[in-house]
C-alpha positions in Angstrom: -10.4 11.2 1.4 -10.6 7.6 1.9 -9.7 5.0 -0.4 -11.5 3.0 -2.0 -10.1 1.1 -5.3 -9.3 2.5 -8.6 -11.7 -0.3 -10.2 -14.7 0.1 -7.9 -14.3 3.6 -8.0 -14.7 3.7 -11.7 -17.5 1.6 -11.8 -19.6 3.4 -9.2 -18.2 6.7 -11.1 -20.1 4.7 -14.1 -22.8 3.5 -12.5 -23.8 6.8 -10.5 -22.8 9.6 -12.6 -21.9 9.4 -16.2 -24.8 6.3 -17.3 -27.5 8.4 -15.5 -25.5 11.9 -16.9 -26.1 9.9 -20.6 -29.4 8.4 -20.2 -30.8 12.3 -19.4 -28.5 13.8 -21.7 -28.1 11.0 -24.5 -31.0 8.8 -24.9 -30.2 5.8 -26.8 -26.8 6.4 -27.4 -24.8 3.5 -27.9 -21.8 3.0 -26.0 -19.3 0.9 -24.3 -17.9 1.5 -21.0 -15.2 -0.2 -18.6 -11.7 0.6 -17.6 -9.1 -1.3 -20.0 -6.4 1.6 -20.5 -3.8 1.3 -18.1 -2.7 1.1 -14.4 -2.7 -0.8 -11.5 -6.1 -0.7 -10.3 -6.5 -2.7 -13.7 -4.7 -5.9 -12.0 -6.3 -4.8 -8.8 -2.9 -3.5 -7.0 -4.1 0.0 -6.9 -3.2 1.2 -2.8 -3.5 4.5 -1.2 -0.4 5.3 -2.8 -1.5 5.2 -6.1 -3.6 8.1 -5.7 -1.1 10.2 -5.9 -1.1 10.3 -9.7 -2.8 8.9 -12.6 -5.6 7.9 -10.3 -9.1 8.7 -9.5 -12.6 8.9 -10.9 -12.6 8.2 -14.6 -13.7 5.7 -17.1 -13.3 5.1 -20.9 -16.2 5.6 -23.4 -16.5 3.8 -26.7 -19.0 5.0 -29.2 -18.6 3.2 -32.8 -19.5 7.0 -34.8 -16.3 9.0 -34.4 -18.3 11.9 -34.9 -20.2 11.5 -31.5 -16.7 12.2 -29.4 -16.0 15.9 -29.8 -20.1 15.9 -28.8 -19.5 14.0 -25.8 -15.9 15.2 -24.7 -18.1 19.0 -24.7 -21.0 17.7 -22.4 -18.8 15.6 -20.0 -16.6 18.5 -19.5 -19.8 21.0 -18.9 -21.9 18.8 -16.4 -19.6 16.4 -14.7 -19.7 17.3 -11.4 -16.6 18.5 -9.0 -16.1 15.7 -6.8 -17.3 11.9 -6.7 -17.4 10.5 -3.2 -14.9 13.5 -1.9 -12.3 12.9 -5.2 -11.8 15.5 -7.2 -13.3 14.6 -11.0 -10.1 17.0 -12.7 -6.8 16.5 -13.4 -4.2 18.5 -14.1 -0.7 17.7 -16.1 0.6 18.2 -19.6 -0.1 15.9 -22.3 2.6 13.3 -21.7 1.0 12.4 -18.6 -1.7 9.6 -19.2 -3.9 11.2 -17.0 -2.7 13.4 -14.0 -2.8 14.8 -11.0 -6.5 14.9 -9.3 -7.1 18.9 -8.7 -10.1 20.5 -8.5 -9.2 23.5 -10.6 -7.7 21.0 -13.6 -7.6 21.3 -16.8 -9.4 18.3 -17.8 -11.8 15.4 -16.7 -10.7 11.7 -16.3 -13.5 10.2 -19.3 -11.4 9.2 -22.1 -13.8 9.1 -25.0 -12.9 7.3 -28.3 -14.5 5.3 -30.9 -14.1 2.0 -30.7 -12.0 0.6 -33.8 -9.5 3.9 -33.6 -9.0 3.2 -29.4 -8.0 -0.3 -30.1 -5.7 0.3 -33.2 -3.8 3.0 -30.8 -3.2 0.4 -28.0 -3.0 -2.7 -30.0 -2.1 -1.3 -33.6 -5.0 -3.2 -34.9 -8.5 -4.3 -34.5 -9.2 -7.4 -32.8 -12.9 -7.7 -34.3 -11.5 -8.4 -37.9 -9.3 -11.2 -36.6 -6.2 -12.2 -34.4 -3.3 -13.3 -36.7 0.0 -14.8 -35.7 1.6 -11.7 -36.5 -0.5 -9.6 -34.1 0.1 -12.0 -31.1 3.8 -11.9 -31.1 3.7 -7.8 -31.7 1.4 -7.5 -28.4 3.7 -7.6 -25.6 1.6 -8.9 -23.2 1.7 -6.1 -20.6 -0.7 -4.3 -23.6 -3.0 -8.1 -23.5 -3.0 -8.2 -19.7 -4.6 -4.5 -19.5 -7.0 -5.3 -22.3 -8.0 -8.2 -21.0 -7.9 -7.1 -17.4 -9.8 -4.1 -15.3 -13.2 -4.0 -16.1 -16.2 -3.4 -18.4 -19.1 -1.7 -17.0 -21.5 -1.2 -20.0 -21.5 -3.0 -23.4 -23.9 -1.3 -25.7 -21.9 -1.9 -29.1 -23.6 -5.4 -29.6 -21.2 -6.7 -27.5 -17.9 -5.7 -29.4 -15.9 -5.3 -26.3 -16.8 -8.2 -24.5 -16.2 -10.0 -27.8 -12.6 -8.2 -28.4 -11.8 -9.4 -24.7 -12.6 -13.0 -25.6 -10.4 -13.0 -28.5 -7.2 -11.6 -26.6 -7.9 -13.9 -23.6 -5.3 -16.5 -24.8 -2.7 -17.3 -27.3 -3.7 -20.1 -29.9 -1.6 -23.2 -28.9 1.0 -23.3 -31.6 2.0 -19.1 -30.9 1.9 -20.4 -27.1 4.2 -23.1 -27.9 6.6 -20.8 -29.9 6.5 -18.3 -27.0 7.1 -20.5 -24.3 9.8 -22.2 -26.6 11.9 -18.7 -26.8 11.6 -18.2 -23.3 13.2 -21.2 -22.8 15.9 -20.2 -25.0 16.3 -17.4 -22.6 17.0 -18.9 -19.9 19.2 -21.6 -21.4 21.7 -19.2 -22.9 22.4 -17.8 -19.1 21.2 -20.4 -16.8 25.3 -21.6 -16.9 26.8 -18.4 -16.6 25.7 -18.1 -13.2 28.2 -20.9 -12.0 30.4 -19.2 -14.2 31.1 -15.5 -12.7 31.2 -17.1 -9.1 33.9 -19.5 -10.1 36.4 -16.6 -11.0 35.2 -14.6 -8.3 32.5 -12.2 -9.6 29.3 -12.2 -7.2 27.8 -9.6 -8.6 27.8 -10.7 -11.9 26.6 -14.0 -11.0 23.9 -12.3 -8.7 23.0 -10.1 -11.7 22.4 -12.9 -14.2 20.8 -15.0 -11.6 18.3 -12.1 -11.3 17.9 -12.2 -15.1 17.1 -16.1 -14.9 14.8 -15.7 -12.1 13.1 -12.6 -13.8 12.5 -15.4 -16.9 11.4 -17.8 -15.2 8.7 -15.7 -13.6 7.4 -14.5 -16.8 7.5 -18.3 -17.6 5.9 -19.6 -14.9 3.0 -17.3 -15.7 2.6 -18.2 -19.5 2.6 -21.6 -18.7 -0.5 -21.0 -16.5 -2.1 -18.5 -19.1 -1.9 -15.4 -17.3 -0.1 -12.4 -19.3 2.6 -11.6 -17.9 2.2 -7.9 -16.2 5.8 -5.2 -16.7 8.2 -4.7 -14.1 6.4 -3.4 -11.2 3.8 -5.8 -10.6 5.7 -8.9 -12.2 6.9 -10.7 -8.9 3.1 -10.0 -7.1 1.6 -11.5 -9.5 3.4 -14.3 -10.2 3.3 -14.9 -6.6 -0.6 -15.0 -6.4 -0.4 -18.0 -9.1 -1.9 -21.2 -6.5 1.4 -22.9 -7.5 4.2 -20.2 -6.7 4.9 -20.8 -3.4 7.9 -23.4 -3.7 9.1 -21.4 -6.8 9.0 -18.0 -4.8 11.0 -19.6 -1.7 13.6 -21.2 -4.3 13.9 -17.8 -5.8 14.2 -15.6 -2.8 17.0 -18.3 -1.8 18.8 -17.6 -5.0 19.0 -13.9 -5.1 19.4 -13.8 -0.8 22.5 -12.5 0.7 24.5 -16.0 1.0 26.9 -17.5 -1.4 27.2 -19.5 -4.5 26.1 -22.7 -3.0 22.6 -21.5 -1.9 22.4 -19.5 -5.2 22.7 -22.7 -7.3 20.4 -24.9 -4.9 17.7 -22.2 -5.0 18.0 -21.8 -9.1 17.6 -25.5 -9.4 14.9 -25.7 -7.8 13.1 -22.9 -9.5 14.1 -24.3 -13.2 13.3 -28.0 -12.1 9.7 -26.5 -10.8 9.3 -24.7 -14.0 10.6 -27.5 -16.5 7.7 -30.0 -14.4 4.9 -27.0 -14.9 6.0 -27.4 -18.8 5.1 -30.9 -19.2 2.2 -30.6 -17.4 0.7 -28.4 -20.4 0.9 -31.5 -22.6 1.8 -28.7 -25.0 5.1 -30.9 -25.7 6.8 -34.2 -25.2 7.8 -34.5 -21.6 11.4 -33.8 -21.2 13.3 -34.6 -18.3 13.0 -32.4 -15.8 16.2 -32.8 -13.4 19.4 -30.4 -13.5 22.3 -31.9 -14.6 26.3 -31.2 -14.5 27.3 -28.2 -17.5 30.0 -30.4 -19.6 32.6 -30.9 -17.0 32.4 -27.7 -14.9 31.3 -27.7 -11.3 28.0 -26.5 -11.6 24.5 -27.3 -12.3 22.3 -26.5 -15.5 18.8 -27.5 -16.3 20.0 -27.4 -20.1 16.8 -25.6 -21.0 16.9 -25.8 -24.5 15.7 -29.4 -24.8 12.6 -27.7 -23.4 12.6 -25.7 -25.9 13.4 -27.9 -28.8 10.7 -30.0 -27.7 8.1 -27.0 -28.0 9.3 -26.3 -31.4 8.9 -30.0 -32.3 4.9 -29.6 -31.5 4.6 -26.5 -33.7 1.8 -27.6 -36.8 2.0 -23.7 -38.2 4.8 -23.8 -41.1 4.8 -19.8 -40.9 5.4 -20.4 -37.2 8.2 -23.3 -37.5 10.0 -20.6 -40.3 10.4 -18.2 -37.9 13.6 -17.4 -35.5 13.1 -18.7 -32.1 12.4 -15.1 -30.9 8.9 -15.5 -29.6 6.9 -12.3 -29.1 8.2 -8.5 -29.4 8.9 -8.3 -25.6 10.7 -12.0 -25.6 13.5 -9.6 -27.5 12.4 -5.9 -26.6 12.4 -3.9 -23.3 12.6 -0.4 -24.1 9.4 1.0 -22.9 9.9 3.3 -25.4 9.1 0.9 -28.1 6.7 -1.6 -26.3 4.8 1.4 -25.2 3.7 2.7 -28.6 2.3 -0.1 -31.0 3.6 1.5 -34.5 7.1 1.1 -33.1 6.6 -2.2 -31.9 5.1 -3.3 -35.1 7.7 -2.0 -36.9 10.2 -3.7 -34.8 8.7 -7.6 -35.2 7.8 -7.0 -38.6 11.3 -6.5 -39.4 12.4 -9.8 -38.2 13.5 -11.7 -41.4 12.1 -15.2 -41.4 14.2 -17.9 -40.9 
């Protein structure tokens, strides 16, 4: 079977089978379709490796009368046909999976059908039509926003709704930008001197292992601060590196997590937080702040001091609910169990727990 990828796969899967399978079957039905629920063909990093699981023809359905999916599921599953350009339309795997292994004699198809305020409350834990408040941002971790807002939509017959929900999640309002951005520079300012720190008394690996943790911030960072969500662990560094203004940032980086010793490690994290610290004033978002490493007190070592970034962020916060809140920023600022950020209730369980203040 040749590849071909995951997002053109699922629109000609749309486009060939399942709108021409509705229009016979279906007339006037209304419906959504696209792919917005996960993986990497999403971000369009689907290879021939991917196909191995979780991959293949499929597509999510959105009807706004929950009593139209059993309906649907039934016909899919009786007239769908076996393969679509040589790729089996089946999948087997128990329900944990998300969808599978493609096999002919599987279990079930890959059409996910749903109506439309129920699907977004399971992946968001609320519905984007009735509003995005402050709250919602920060319990999104943006993995959840960058899949949403990501893959593709082939067919918007709800009057719109999806193309509408996709325009509300494209971007945080300034001030819940300024307060994320803020708490990501609190991040990196309560490590950025340990580095020094555990090579001074001997401890590369430590130092290597919390100079991993600043570059992994600054990453996530560097892609907020050019308005692109901020993908999970996989596909973090790959994207960041396709931002038009990585390149220095990506070099400084590979410099300070490479093989040599603490000297090349500091010059290389410099330059990667003194990049950064000039990407942050050029949002406007804040008062520039100086962006130039300086000594840590009196040790032998070089620091950004990254929380005057911050601090000036939080200075440019208008939103009194936003300026009462701990410098935390969003759920997965704080969060990285996949186990939480993975299921919204949990999630919004966990940031709405935070007391403010």
């Amino acid at each position: 079977m040749t590849f071909v990828p995951g997002l053109v796969l699922a629109r000609r899967f749309h486009d060939e089978v399942l709108a021409p399978l509705l229009a016979r079957r279906r007339p006037g039905l209304r419906y959504a379709a696209g792919l917005l629920d996960g993986g990497s063909e999403l971000l369009g990093l689907d290879t021939a490796r991917s196909t191995d699981h979780d991959w293949g023809p499929r597509a999510l359905l959105l009807v706004d009368d929950p009593a139209e999916v059993a309906p649907l599921l039934r016909l899919l599953d009786a007239e769908l046909p076996a393969r679509f350009l040589d790729w089996p339309t089946r999948f087997r795997g128990g329900p944990e999976v998300r969808l599978g292994v493609a096999d002919p004699a599987g279990e079930r198809h890959g059409v996910q059908v749903a109506e439309l305020g129920g699907w977004l409350r399971d992946r968001l834990g609320f519905d984007p039509r009735g509003g995005v408040g402050t709250a919602d941002w920060l319990a999104t971790p943006t993995q959840r926003l960058a899949e949403l807002t990501g893959g593709a939509v082939f067919h918007d017959g709800l009057g719109g709704a999806l193309h509408t929900v996709r325009a509300r999640l494209a971007w945080y309002p300034d001030d819940v930008w300024r307060h994320v951005l803020a708490a990501a520079w609190a991040r990196v300012a309560q490590a950025e001197h340990l580095v020094g720190r555990c090579a001074e008394v001997g401890d590369e690996l430590g130092s290597r292992v919390v100079a991993a943790g600043v570059a992994r911030d600054l990453m996530r960072l560097g892609l907020l601060l050019h308005r692109r969500w901020p993908p999970y662990a996989k596909w973090l560094g790959t994207v960041f590196a396709g931002l038009p203004a990585a390149g220095p940032v990506v070099a400084a980086l590979v410099d300070a997590l490479g093989p040599a010793g603490w000297a090349d490690r500091q010059a290389g994290l410099v330059r990667a937080l003194e990049t950064v610290a000039g990407w942050t004033n050029d949002t406007g978002l804040a008062e520039a702040v100086d962006p130039t490493a300086r000594p840590f007190h009196q040790r032998p070592f070089l620091v950004l001091d990254a929380g005057r970034f911050a601090a000036a962020l939080r200075a440019g916060i208008t939103d009194p609910v936003l300026r009462a809140r701990p410098p935390l920023g969003a759920v997965d600022q704080y969060v990285d169990s996949v186990d939480v950020l993975t299921h919204p209730e949990r999630v919004r369980r966990v940031a709405g727990a935070l007391p403010p203040g």
